[in-house]
C-alpha positions in Angstrom: 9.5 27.3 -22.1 7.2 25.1 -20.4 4.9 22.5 -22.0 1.7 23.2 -22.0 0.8 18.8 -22.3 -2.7 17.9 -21.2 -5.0 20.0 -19.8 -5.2 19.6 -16.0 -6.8 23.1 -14.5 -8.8 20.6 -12.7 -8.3 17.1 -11.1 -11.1 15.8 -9.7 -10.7 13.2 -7.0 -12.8 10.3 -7.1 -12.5 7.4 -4.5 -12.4 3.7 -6.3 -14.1 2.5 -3.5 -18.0 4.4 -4.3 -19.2 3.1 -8.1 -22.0 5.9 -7.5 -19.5 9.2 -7.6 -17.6 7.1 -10.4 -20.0 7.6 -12.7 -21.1 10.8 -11.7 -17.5 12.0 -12.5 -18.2 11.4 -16.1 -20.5 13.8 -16.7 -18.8 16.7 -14.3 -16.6 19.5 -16.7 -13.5 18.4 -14.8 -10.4 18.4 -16.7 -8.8 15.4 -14.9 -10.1 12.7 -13.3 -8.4 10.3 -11.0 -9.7 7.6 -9.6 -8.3 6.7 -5.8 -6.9 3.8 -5.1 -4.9 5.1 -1.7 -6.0 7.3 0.8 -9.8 7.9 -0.6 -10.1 3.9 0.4 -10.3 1.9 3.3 -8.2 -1.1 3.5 -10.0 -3.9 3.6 -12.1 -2.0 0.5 -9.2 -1.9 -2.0 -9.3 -5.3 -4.1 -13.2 -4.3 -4.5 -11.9 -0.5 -5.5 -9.2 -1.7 -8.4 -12.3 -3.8 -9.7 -15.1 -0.7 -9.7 -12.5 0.9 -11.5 -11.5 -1.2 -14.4 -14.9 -1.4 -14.7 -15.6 2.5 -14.9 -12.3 2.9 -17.5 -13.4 0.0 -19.7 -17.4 0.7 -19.5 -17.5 4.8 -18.9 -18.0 7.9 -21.1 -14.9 10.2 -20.4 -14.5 11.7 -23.4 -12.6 14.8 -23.0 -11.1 14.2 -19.8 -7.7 13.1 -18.8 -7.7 9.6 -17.1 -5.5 8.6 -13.9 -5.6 6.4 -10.9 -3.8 7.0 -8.1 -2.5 3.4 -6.8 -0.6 3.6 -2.8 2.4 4.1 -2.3 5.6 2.2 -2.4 5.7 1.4 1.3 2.5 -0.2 1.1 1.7 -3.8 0.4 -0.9 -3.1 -2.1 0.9 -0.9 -5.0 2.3 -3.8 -7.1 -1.3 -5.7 -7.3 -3.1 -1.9 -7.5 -0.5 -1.4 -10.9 -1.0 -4.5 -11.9 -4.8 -5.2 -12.0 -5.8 -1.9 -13.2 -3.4 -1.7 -16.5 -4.5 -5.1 -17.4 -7.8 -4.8 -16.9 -7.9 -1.5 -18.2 -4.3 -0.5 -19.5 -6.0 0.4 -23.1 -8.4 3.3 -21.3 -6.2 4.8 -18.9 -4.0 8.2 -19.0 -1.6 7.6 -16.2 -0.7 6.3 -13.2 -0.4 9.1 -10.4 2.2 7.6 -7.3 1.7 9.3 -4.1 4.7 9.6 -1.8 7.4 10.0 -4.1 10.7 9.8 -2.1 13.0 9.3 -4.7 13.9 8.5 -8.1 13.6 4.8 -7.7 10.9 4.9 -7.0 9.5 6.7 -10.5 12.2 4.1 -12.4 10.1 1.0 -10.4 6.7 2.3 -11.8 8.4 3.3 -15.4 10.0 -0.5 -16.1 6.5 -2.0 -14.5 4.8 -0.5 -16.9 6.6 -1.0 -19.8 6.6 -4.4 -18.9 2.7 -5.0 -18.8 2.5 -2.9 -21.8 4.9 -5.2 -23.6 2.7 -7.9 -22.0 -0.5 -6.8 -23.2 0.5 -5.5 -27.1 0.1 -1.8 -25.5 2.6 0.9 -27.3 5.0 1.0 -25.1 5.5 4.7 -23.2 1.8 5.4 -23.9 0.9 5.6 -20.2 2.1 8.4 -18.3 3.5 9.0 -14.6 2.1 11.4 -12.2 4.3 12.0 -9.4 3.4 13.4 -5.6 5.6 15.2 -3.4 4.4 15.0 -0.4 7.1 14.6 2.4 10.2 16.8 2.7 12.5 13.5 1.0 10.2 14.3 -1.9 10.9 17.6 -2.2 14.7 17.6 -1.8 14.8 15.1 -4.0 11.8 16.9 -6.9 14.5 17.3 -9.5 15.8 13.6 -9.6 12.4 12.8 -9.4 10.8 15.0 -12.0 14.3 13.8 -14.2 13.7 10.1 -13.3 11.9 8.8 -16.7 10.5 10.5 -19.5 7.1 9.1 -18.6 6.7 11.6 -16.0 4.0 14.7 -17.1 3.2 16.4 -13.8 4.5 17.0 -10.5 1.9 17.3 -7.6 2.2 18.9 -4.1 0.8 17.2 -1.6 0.0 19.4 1.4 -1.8 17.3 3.7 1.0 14.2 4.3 3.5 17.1 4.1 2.6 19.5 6.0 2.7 16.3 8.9 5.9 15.4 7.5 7.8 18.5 8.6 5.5 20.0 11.6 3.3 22.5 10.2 1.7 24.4 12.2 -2.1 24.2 10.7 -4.7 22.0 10.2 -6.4 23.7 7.5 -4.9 22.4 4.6 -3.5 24.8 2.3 -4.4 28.3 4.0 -2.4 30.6 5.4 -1.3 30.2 8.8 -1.8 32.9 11.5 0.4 34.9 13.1 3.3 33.4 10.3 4.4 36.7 8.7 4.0 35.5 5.1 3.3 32.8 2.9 4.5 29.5 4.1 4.0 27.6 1.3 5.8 29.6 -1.3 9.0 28.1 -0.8 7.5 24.5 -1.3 5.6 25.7 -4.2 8.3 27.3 -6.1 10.7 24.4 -5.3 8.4 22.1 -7.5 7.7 24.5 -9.8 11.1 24.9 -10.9 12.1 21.1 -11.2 8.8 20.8 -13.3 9.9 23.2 -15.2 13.3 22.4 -15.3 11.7 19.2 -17.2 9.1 20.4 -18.8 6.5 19.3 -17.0 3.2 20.0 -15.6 2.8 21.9 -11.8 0.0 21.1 -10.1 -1.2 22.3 -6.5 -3.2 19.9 -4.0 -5.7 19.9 -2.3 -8.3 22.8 -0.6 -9.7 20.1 2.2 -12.6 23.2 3.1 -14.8 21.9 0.5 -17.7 24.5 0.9 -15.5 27.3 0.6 -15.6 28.1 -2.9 -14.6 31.6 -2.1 -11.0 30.1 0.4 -10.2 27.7 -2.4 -10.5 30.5 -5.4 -7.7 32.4 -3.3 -5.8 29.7 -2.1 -5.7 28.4 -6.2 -4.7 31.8 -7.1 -1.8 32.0 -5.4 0.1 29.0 -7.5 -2.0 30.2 -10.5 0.2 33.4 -10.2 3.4 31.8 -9.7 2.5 29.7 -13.0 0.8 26.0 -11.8 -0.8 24.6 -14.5 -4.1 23.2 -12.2 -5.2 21.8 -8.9 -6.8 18.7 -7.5 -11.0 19.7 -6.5 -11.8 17.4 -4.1 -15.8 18.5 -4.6 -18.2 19.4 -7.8 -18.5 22.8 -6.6 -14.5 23.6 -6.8 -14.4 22.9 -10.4 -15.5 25.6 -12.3 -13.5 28.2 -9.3 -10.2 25.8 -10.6 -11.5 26.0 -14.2 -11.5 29.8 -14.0 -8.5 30.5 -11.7 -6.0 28.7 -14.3 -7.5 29.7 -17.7 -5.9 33.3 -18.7 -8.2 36.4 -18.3 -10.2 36.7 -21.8 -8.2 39.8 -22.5 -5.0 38.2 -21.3 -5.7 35.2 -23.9 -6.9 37.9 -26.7 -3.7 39.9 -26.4 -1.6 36.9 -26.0 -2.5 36.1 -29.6 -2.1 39.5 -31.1 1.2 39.7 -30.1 2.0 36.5 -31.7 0.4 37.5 -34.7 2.1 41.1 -34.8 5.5 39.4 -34.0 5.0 37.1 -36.8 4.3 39.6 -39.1 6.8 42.2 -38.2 9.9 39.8 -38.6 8.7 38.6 -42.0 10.0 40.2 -45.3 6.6 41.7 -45.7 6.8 43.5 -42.5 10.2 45.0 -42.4 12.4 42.4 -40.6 11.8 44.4 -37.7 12.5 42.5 -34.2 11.5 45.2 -32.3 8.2 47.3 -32.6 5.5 49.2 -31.7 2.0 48.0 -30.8 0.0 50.4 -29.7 1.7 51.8 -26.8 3.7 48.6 -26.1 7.2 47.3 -27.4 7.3 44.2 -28.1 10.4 41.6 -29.1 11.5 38.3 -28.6 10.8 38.1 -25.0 7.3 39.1 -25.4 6.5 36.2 -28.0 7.6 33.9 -25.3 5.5 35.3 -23.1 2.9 35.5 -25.3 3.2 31.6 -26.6 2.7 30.4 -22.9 -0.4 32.6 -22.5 -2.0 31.6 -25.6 -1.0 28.0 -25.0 -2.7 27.5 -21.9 -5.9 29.8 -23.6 -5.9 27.3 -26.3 -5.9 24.0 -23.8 -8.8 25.6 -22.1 -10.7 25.6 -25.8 -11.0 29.5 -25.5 -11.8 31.9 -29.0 -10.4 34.6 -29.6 -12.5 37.7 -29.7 -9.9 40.5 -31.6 -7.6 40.1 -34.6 -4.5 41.7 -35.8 -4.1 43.6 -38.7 -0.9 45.0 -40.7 -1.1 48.5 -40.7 -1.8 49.9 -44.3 1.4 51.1 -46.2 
């Protein structure tokens, strides 16, 4: 069974470059926040951007929230000093490092000994920062399980649909809609592939990107198609897409409440006290084994999200 890790419904990107929308990302009811290093920032306006965000790590409120920077990629220049300057400036108050572009294992096992070399450096615990990882190329994604396998360090796996969508051709420019006239989903393929190495893992699935950033209503339907297939969040580029990726990846009230009763039930039913039974009755639905499983990933992800439980169960009378 999956873990259920850090909560991640939502991952709000925030470019390095603007000290204004870094602080207003504290206060936003985003799960995740990362702070952009790559494509969210020009150039010439990178050194300035791994400054404004030791800064916001070392002197922000972001209590509750998930912390990451996305540094470039490995074919850039700037990834080495973007690791570099932001875990020792900042090493102490960050999450993990997401790396955009992942092509192959290496490339995970390059960030992995960095870091445990700065954090041997600086007195961190060693293994405390985590690794975010970005397919978004088709290398990546024939490559996902070495990559999602490459060091223990890893905790999500991210589709990228923008670079990849370039990478092989796509026929759209409207980032992760459906495409006309294709006779189905084109993206489920892609999708599923990284869902099953991150699960293969156990890590965290997480979809990109919805680039129509008015469009509460496109990126609730484009979200709920992972959602369904079982991502655990995806990136909001926008205030306005949080509490639609919030929603869309939390289980349904009822979904969470009986999620909880089965558990209960199943617990109570095996026990000496209920009969040993490992298959019974509730209400009009059997439950077994199976459906605890089930059950534990629904009430897991309820749980992450803070939710309450509304109903209780209770033993029948004898």
């Amino acid at each position: 069974m999956a873990v259920v890790g850090r909560p991640r419904r939502s991952c709000l990107a925030v470019p390095g470059s603007s000290v204004k929308m870094l602080g207003k990302a504290q206060g936003l009811p985003a799960d995740q926040v990362f702070l952009d290093l790559e494509d969210a920032v020009a150039p010439l306006a990178k050194p300035d951007a791994r400054k404004n965000i030791v800064a916001a790590l070392n002197e922000g409120d972001w209590a509750g929230k998930t912390r990451v920077v996305r540094v470039n990629d490995l074919t850039t220049p700037w990834t080495y000093r973007d690791v570099i300057d932001v875990v020792e400036g900042a090493g102490a108050n960050l999450d993990c490092v997401m790396l955009p572009k992942v092509q192959n294992a290496a490339q995970v096992q390059w960030l992995d000994l960095t870091l445990t070399q700065l954090e041997k450096t600086l007195g961190l615990e060693v293994g405390r920062i985590g690794i975010e990882a970005q397919i978004e190329n088709a290398a990546g994604l024939v490559n996902v399980d070495a990559i999602a396998a490459a060091s223990a360090r890893v905790e999500t796996i991210i589709f990228g649909p923008a670079d990849f969508m370039a990478s092989i051709n796509m026929k759209s420019l409207v980032v992760g809609s459906l495409i006309p006239d294709y006779p189905g989903d084109p993206y489920h393929y892609i999708l599923m592939r990284i869902l099953m190495a991150a699960r293969m893992h156990d890590k965290q699935a997480i979809d990109g990107p919805f680039l129509q950033i008015r469009d509460t209503d496109g990126f609730r339907e484009v979200a709920k198609r992972s959602a369904a297939l079982g991502f655990d969040g995806k990136w909001v580029l926008h205030p306005g897409q949080i509490d639609a990726a919030n929603e869309v990846y939390s289980p349904a009230q009822a979904d969470y409440d009986h999620a909880e009763l089965i558990l209960d039930a199943y617990q109570h039913y095996t026990s000496e006290a209920g009969g040993r039974l490992g298959a019974v009755m509730l209400g009009d639905e059997m439950i077994d084994e199976a459906s605890r499983k089930m059950a534990l990933v629904i009430a897991a992800k309820g749980r992450a999200a803070g939710m309450t439980r509304t109903s209780t169960f209770s033993p029948p009378a004898e």
